[in-house]
C-alpha positions in Angstrom: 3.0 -28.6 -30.0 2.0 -29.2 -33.4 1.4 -32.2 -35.3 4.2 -34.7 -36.3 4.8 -34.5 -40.0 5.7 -38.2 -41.6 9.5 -38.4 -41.8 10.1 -35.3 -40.0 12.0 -36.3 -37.0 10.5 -35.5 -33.4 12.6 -32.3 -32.0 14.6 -33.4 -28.2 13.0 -30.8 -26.2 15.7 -29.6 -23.5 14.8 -29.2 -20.0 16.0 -25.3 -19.1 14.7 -25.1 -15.6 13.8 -27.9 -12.6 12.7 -27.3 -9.2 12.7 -29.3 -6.0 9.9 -32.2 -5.3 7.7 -31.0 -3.0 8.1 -33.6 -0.5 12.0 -35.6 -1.0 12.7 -38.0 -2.8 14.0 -41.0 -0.9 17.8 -41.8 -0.7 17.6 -38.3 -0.6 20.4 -36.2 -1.3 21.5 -38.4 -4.0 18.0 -38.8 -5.5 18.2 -35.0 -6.0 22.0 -34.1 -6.8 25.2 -36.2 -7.7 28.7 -35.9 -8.8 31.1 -38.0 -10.1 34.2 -37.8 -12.3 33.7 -38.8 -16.1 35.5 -41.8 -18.0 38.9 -41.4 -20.2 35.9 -41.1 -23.2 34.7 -38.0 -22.7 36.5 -34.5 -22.8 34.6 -32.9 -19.7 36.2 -34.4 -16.3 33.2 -33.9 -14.2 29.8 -35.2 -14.3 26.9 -33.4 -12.2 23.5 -34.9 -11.8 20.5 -32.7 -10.9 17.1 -34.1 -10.5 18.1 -36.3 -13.4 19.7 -34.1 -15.8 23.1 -35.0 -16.5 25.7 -31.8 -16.6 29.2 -32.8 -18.0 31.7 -29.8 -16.8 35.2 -29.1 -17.4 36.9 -29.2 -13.7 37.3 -25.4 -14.3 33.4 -24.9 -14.7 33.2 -27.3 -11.9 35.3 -25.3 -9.5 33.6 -21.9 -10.6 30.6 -23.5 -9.6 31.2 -24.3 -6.2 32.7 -21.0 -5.9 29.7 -19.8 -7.3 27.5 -21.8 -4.6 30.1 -21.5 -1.7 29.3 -18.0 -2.0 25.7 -17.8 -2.5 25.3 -20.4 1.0 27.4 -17.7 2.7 24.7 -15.2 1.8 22.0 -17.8 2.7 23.5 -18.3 6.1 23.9 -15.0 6.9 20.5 -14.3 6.5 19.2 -17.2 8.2 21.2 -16.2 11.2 20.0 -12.4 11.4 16.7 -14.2 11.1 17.3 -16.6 13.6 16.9 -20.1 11.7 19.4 -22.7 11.2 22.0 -22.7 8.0 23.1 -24.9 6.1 
């Protein structure tokens, strides 16, 4: 990062990728993930919290996601049982 020039602002920089603490977090799962429905003042319904980054989703995203997840643990599982290890 270059230097800060007087009365530029400073950029946000996003966060495009996290990973999982090595060891958990306490309180875990909800250290890691949560979900919750938004207030009447915003226009997503649905707000999803991973490793602090707040996602707010339309309940259509939302359900494509689990969709999206229900199906990728089914792939998971299957492979953990040819391997013999537990699923999730």
């Amino acid at each position: 990062m270059g230097r800060v020039k007087p009365g530029k602002p400073q950029r946000e920089r996003l966060i495009r990728e996290t990973h999982e603490p090595v060891m958990p977090l306490p309180d875990w799962p909800q250290s890691h993930v949560d979900a919750e429905l938004t207030g009447d003042d915003q226009f997503e319904c649905v707000l999803v919290t991973i490793h602090g980054v707040k996602h707010y989703l339309h309940a259509s995203t939302a359900r494509e996601l689990q969709l999206m997840l229900e199906g990728k643990l089914k792939q998971y599982n299957a492979t953990c049982e040819e391997l013999g290890v537990p699923q999730v």
